[in-house]
DRENVEX-378799 format. One record per atom (N, C-alpha, C, O, CB): atom name; x, y, z. Coordinates in steps of 0.001 Angstrom, whole numbers, padded with zeros to 6 digits. Glycine has a CB too. Example, Ala and Ser with C-alpha at 12.3 -4.5 7.8 and 13.67 -1.06 7.14 Angstrom:
BEGIN
<site><a>N</a><x>013190</x><y>-005690</y><z>007800</z></site>
<site><a>CA</a><x>012300</x><y>-004500</y><z>007800</z></site>
<site><a>C</a><x>013200</x><y>-003300</y><z>007800</z></site>
<site><a>O</a><x>014236</x><y>-003319</y><z>008465</z></site>
<site><a>CB</a><x>011308</x><y>-004473</y><z>009046</z></site>
<site><a>N</a><x>012850</x><y>-002250</y><z>007080</z></site>
<site><a>CA</a><x>013670</x><y>-001060</y><z>007140</z></site>
<site><a>C</a><x>012900</x><y>000030</y><z>007870</z></site>
<site><a>O</a><x>013409</x><y>001138</y><z>008039</z></site>
<site><a>CB</a><x>014084</x><y>-000598</y><z>005725</z></site>
***
This chain:
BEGIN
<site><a>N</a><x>054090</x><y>010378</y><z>043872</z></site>
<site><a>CA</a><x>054532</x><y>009141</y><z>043288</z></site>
<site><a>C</a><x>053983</x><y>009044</y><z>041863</z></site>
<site><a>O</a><x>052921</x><y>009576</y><z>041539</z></site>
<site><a>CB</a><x>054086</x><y>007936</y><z>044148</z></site>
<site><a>N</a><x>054703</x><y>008387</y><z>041082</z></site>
<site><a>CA</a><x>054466</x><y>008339</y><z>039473</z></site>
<site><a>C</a><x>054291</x><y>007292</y><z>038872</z></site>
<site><a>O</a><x>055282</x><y>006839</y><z>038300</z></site>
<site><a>CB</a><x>055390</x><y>008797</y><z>038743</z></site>
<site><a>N</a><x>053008</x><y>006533</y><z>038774</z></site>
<site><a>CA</a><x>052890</x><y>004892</y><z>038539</z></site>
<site><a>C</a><x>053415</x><y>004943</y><z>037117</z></site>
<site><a>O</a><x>052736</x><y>005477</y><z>036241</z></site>
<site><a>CB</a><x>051173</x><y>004101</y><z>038674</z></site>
<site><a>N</a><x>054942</x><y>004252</y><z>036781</z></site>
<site><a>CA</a><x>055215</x><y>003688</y><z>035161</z></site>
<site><a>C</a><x>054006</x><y>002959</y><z>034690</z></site>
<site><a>O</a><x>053226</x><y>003527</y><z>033926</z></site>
<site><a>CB</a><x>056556</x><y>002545</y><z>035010</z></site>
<site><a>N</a><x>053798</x><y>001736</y><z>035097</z></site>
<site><a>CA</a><x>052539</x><y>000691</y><z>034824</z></site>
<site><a>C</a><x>052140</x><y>000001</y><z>035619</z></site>
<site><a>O</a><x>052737</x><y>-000669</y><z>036461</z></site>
<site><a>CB</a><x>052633</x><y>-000176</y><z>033977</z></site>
<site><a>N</a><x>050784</x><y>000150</y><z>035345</z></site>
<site><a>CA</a><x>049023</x><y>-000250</y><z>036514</z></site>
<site><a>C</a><x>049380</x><y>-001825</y><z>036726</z></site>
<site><a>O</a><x>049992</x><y>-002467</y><z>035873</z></site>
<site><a>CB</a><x>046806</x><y>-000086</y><z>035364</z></site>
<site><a>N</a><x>049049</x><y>-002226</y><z>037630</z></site>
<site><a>CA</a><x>048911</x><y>-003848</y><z>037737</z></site>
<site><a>C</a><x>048183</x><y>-004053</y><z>036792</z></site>
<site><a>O</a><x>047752</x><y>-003092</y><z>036155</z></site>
<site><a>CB</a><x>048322</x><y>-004536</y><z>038980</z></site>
<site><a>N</a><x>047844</x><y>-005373</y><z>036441</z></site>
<site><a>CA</a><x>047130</x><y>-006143</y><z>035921</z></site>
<site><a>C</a><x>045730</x><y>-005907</y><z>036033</z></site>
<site><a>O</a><x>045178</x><y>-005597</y><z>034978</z></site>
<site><a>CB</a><x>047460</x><y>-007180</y><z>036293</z></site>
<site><a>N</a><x>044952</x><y>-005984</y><z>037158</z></site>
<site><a>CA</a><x>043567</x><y>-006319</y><z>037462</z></site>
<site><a>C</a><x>043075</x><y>-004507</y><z>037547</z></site>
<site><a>O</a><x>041934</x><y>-004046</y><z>037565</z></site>
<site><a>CB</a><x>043384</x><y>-007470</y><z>039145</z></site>
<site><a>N</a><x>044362</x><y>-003797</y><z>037587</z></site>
<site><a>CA</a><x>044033</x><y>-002141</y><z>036902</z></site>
<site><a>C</a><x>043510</x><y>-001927</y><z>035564</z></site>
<site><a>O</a><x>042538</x><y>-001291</y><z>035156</z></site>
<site><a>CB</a><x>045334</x><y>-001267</y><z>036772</z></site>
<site><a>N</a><x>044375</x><y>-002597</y><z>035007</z></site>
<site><a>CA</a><x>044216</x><y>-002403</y><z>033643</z></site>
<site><a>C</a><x>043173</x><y>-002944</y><z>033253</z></site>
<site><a>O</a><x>042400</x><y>-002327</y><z>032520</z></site>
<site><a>CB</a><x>045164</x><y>-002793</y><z>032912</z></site>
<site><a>N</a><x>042928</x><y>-004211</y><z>033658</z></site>
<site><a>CA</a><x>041545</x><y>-004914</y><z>033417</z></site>
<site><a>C</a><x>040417</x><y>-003966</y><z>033801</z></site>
<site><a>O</a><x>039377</x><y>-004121</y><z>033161</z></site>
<site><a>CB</a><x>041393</x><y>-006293</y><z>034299</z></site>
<site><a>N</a><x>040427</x><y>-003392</y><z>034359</z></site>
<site><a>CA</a><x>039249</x><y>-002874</y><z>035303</z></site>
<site><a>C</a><x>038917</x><y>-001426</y><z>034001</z></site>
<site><a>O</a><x>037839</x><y>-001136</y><z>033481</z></site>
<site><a>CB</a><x>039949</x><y>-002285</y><z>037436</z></site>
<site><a>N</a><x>040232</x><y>-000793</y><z>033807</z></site>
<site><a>CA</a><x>040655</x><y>000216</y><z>033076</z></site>
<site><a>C</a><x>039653</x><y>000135</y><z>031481</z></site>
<site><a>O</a><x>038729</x><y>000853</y><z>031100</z></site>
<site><a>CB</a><x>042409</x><y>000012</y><z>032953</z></site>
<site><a>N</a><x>040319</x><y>-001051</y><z>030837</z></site>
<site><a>CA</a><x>039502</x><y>-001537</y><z>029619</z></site>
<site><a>C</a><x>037917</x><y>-001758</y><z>029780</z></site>
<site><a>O</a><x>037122</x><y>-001911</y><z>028853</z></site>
<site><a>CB</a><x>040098</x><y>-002895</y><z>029183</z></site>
<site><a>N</a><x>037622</x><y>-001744</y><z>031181</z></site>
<site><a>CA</a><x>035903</x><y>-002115</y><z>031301</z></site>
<site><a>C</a><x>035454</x><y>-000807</y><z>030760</z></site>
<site><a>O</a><x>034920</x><y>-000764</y><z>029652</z></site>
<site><a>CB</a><x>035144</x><y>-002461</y><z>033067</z></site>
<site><a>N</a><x>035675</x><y>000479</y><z>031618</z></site>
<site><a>CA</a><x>034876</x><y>001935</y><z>031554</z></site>
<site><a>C</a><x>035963</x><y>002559</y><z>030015</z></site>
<site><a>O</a><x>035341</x><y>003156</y><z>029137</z></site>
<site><a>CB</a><x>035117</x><y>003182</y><z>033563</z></site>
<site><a>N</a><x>037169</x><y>002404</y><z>029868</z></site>
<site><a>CA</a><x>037627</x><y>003461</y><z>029055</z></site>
<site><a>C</a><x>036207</x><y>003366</y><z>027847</z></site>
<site><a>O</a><x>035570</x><y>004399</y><z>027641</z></site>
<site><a>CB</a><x>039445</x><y>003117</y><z>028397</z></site>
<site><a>N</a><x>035904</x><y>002339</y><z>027274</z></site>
<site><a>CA</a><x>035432</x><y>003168</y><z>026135</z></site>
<site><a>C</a><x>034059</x><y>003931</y><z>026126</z></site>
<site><a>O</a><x>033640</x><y>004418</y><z>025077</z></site>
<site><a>CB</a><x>035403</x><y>002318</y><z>025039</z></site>
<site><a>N</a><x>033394</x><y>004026</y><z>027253</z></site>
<site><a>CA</a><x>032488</x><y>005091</y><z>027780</z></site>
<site><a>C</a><x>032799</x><y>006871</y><z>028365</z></site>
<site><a>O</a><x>032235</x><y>007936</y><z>028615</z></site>
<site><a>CB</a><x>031991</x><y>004329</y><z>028895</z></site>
<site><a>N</a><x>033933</x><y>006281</y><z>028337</z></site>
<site><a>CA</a><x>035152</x><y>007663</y><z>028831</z></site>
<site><a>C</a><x>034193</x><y>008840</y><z>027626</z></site>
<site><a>O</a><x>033954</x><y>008365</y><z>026515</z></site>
<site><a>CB</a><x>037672</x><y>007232</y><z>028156</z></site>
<site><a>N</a><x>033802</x><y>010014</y><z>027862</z></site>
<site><a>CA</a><x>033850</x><y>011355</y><z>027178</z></site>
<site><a>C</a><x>034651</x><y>012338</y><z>028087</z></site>
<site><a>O</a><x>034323</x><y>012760</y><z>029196</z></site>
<site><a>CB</a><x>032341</x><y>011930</y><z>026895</z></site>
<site><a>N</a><x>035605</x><y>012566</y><z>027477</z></site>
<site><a>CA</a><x>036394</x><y>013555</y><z>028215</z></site>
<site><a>C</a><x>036926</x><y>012819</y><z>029930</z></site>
<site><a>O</a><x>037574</x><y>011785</y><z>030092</z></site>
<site><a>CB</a><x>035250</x><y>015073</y><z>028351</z></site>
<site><a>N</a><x>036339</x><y>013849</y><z>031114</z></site>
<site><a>CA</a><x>036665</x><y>013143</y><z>031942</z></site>
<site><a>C</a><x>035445</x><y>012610</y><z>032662</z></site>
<site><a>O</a><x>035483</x><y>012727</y><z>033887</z></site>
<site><a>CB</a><x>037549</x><y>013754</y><z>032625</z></site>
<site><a>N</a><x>034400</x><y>012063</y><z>032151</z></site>
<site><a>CA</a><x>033039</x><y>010968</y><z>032634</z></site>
<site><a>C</a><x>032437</x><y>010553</y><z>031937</z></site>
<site><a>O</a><x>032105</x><y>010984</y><z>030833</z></site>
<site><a>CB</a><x>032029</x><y>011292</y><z>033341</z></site>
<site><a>N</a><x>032065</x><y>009219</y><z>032683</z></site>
<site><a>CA</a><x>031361</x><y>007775</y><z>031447</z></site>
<site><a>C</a><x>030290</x><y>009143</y><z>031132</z></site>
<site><a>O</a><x>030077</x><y>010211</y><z>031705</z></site>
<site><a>CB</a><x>030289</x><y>005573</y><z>032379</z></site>
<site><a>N</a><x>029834</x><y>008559</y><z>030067</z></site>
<site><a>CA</a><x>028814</x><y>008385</y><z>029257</z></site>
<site><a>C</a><x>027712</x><y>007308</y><z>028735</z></site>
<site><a>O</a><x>028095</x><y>006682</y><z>027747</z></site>
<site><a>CB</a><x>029285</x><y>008657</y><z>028550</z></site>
<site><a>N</a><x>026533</x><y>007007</y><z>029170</z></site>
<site><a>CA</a><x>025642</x><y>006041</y><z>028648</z></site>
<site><a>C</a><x>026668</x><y>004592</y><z>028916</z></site>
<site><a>O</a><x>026838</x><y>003687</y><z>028098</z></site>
<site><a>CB</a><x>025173</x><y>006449</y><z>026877</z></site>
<site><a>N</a><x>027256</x><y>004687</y><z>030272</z></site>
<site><a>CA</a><x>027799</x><y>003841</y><z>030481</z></site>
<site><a>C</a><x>026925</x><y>002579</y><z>031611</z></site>
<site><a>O</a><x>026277</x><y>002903</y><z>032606</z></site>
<site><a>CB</a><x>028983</x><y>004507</y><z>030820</z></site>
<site><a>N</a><x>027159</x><y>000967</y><z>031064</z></site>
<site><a>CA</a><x>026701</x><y>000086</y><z>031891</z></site>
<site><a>C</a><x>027245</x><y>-000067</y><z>033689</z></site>
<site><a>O</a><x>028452</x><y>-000211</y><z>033885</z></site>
<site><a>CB</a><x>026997</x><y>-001075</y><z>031070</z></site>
<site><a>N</a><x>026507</x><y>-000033</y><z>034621</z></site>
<site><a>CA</a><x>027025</x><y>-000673</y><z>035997</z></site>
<site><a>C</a><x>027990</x><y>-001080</y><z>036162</z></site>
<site><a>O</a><x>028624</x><y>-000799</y><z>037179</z></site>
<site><a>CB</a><x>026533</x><y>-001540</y><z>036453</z></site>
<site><a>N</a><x>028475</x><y>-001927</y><z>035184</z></site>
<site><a>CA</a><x>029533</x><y>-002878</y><z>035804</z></site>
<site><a>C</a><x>030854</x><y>-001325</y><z>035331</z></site>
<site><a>O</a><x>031664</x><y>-000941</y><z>036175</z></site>
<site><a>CB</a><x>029719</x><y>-005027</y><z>034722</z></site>
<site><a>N</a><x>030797</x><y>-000831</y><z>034235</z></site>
<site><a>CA</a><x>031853</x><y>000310</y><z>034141</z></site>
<site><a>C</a><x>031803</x><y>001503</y><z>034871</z></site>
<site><a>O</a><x>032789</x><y>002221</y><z>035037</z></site>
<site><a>CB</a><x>031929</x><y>000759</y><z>032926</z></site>
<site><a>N</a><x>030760</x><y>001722</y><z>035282</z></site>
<site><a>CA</a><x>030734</x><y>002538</y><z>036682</z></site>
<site><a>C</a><x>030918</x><y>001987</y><z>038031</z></site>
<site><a>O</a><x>030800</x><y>002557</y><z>039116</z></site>
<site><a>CB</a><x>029528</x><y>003129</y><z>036827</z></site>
<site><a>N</a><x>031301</x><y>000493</y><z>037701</z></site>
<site><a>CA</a><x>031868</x><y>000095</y><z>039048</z></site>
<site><a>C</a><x>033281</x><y>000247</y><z>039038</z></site>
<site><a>O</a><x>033878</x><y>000536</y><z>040074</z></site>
<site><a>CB</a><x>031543</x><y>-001326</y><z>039441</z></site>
<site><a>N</a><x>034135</x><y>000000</y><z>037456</z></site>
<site><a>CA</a><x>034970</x><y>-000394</y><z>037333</z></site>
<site><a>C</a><x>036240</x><y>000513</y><z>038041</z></site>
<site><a>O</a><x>037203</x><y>000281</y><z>038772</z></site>
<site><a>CB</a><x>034856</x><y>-000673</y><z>036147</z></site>
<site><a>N</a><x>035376</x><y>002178</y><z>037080</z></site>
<site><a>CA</a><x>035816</x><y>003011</y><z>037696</z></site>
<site><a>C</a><x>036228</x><y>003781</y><z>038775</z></site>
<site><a>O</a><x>037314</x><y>004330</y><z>038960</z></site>
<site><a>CB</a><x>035597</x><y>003197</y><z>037465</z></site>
<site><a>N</a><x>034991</x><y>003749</y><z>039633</z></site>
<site><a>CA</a><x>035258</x><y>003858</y><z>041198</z></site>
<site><a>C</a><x>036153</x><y>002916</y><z>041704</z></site>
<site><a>O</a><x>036999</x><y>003285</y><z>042518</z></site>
<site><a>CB</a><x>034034</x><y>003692</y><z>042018</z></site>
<site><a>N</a><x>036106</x><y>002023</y><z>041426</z></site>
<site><a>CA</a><x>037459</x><y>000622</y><z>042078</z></site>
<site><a>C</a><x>038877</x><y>000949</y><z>041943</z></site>
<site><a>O</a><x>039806</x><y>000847</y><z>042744</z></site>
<site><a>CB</a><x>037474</x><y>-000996</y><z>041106</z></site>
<site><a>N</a><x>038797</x><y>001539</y><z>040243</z></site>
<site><a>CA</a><x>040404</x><y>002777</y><z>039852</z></site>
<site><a>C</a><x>040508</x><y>003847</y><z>040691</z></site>
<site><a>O</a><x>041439</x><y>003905</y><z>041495</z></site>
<site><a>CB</a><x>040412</x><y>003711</y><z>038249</z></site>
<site><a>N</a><x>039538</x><y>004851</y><z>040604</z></site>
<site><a>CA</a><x>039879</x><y>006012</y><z>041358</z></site>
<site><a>C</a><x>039773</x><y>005486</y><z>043136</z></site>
<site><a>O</a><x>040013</x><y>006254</y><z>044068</z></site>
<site><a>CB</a><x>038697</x><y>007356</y><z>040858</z></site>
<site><a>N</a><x>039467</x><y>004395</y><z>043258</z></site>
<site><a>CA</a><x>039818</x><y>004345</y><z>044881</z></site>
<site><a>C</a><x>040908</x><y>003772</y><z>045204</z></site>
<site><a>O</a><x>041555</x><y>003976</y><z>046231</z></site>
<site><a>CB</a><x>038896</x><y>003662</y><z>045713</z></site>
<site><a>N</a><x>041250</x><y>002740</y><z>043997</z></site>
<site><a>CA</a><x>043365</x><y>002652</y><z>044164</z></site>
<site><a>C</a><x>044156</x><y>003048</y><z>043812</z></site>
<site><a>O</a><x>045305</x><y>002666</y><z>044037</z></site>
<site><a>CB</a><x>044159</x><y>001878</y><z>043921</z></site>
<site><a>N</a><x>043583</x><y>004609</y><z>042643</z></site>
<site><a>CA</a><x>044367</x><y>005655</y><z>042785</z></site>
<site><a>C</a><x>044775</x><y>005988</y><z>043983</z></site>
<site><a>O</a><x>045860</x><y>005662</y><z>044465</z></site>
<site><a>CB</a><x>043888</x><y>006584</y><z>042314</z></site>
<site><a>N</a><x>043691</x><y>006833</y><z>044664</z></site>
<site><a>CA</a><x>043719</x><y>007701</y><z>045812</z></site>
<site><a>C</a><x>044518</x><y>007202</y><z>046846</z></site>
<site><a>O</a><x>045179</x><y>007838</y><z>047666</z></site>
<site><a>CB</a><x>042445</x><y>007947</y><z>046317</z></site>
<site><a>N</a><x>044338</x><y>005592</y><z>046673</z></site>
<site><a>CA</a><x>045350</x><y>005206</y><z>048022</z></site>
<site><a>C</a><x>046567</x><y>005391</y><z>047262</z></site>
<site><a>O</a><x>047247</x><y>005966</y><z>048111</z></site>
<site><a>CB</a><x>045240</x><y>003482</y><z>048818</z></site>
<site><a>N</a><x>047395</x><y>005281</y><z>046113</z></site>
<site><a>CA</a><x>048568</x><y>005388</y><z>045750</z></site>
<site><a>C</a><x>049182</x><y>006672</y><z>045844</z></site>
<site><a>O</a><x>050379</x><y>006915</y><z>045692</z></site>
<site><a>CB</a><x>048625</x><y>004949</y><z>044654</z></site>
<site><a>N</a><x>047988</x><y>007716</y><z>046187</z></site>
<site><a>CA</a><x>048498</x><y>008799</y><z>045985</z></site>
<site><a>C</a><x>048250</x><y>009853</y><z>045114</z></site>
<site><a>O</a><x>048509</x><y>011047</y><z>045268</z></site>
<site><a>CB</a><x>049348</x><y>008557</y><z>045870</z></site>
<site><a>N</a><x>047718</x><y>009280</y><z>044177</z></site>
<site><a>CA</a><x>047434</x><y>009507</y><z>042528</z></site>
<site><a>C</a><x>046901</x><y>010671</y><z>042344</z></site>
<site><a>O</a><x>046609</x><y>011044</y><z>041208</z></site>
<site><a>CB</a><x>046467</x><y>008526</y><z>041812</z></site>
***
């Protein structure tokens, strides 16, 4: 399956960690963006992703 565009509270979640993003893992990133992330990659995984 091929998500066009993330819900809402994805994207929100998305904007928490992206700007800690190096490549593909935070960096000197705060809790709350290492939460944010795991919350994405776990409603990836259920989508399929």
């Amino acid at each position: 399956m091929v998500i066009n565009e993330y819900p809402e509270e994805i994207k929100k979640l998305m904007s928490i960690y992206e700007p800690y993003m190096v490549g593909c893992h935070l960096e000197d990133a705060p809790p709350e963006a290492v939460e944010a992330l795991e919350k994405v990659k776990e409603w990836s995984w259920e989508q399929g992703q």
